[in-house]
C-alpha positions in Angstrom: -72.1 54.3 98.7 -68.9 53.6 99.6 -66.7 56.8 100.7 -63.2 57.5 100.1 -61.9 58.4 103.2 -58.3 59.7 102.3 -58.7 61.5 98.9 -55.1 62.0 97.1 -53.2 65.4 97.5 -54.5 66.5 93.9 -57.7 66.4 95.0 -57.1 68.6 97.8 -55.6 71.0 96.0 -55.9 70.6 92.3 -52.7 73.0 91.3 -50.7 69.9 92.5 -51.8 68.5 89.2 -51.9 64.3 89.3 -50.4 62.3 91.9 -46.9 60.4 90.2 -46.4 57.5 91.4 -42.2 56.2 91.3 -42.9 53.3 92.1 -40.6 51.0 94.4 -36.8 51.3 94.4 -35.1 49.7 92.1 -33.5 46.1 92.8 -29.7 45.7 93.1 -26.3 43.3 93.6 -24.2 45.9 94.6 -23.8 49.8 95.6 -22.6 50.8 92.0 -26.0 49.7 91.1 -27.7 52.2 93.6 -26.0 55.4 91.9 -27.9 58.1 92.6 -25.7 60.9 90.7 -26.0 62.7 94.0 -22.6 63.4 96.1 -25.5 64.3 98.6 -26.5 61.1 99.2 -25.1 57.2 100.1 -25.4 54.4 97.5 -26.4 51.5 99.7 -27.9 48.1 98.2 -29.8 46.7 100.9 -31.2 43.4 100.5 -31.6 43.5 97.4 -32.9 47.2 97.2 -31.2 50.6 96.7 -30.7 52.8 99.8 -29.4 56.5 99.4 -29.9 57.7 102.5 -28.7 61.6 102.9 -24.9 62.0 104.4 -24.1 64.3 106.6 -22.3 67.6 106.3 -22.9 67.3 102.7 -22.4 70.4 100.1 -22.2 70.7 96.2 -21.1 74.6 96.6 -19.5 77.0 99.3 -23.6 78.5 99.8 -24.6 75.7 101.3 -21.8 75.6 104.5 -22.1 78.0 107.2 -18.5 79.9 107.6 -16.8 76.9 105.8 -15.8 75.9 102.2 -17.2 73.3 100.1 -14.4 70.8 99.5 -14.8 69.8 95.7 -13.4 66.1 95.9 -15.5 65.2 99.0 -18.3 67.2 99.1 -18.1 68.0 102.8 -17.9 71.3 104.2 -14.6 72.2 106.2 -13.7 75.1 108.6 -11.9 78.0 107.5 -10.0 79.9 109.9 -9.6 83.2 111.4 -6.8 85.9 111.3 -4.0 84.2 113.6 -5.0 80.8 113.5 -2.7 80.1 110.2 0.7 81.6 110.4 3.5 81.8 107.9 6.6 80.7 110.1 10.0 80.3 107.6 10.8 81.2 103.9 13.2 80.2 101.6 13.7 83.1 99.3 17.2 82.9 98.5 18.4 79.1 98.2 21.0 77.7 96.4 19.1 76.3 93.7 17.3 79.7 92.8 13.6 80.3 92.3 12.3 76.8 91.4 13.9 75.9 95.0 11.9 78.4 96.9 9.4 77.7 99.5 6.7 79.0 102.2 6.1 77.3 105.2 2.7 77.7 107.4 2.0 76.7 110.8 -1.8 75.4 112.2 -1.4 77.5 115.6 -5.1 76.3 116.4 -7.0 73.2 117.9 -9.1 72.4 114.7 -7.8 70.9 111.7 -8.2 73.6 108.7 -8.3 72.5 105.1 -6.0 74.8 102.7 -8.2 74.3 99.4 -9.6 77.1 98.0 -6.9 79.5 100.2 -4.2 82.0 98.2 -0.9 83.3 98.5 -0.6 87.0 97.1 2.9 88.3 96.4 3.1 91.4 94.4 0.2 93.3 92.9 -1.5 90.8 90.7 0.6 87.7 91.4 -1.9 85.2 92.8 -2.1 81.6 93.7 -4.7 79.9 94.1 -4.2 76.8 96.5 -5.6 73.7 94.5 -5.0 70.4 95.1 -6.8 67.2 93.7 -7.4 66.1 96.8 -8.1 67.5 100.3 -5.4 69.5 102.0 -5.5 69.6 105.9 -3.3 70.7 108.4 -3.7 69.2 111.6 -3.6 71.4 115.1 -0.3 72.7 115.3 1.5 71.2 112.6 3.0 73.0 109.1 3.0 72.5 105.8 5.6 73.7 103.4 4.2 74.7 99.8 7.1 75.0 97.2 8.2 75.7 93.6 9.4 72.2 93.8 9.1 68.7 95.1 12.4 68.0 94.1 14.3 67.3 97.1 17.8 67.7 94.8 17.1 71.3 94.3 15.3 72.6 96.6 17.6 71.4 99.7 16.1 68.0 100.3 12.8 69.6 101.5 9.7 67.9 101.9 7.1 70.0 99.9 3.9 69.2 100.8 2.1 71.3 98.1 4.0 72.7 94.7 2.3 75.9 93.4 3.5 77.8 90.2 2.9 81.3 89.1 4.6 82.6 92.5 8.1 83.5 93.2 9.4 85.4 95.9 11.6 88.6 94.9 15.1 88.3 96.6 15.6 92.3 97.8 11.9 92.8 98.8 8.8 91.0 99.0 5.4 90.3 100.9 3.4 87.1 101.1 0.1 87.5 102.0 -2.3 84.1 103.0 -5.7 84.2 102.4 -8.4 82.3 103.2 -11.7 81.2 101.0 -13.5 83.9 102.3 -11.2 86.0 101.2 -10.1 87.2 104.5 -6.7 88.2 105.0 -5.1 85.8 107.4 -1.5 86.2 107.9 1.3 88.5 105.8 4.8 88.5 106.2 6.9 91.5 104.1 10.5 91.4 104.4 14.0 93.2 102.6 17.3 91.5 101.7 18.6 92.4 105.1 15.7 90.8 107.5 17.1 87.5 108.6 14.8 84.6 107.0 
């Protein structure tokens, strides 16, 4: 009699239950064919068959990177960084055009690019803004970034914003800002009165 020589995992061990078979991958023209649903993975069509091989660096939440944060619109992981590395250098708290002309501006004083997503500026008690943008927001090694009340170069002093938060004002007499990271680690925090030079 004729012996089966590699009996099927279920076999083996019958709480496996039946052995499914998928089949092979499905045919294709094009990548958008090949979608997977998974930001985890590359939608390839290869001659005529779907490829999704795994990318690299890949998250879905902030539990799967190692001292980093998940970055929503690329599923990457991305640095953060430690107390010192991200400074705030200048504020505008008294311009011309008021509080919707106010702005912060932070300086990369590291050698790795840092992504602000997920970070916060805290002013006083309660007053908290979360930094969100659609897209990713790096600052490269020791460069800055201004985030503002406004983009609008007419009133806030023909500034470049690079980010425009809302929520968050800076108090003219006396204030703190502190910068936090996605961790929640404190990171930098500047508190000044009406007579400290700014």
């Amino acid at each position: 009699a004729a012996v089966d020589a590699e009996p099927d995992a279920a076999a083996l061990d019958p709480d496996l239950g039946p052995a499914i078979d998928f089949g092979p991958p499905p045919e294709c023209e094009e990548a958008e064919d090949c979608d997977d649903q998974n930001p985890c993975t590359r939608d390839r069509c290869s001659r005529g068959v779907c490829d999704n091989p795994a990318r690299r660096n890949c998250c879905v939440d902030d539990g799967e990177c190692e001292r980093s944060v998940c970055l929503e619109a690329t599923n990457e992981c991305a640095p953060i960084a430690a107390p010192g590395a991200i400074v705030i250098t200048e504020l505008a708290v008294a311009p011309s055009g008021g509080e919707a002309a106010q702005w912060i501006e932070i300086t990369n004083r590291s050698n790795q690019t840092v992504f602000l997503n997920g970070w916060s500026l805290e002013g006083t008690p309660g007053e908290v803004h979360v930094i969100a943008p659609r897209d990713p927001f790096p600052i490269e090694p020791f460069q800055y970034k201004v985030l503002g009340a406004s983009a609008n170069r007419a009133l806030n002093g023909s500034v470049a914003v690079d980010y425009v938060y809302d929520f968050f004002s800076l108090a003219r007499d006396r204030d703190r800002v502190a910068l936090y990271n996605p961790a929640g680690e404190l990171i930098d925090v500047v508190a000044y009165r009406a007579d400290w030079p700014i």
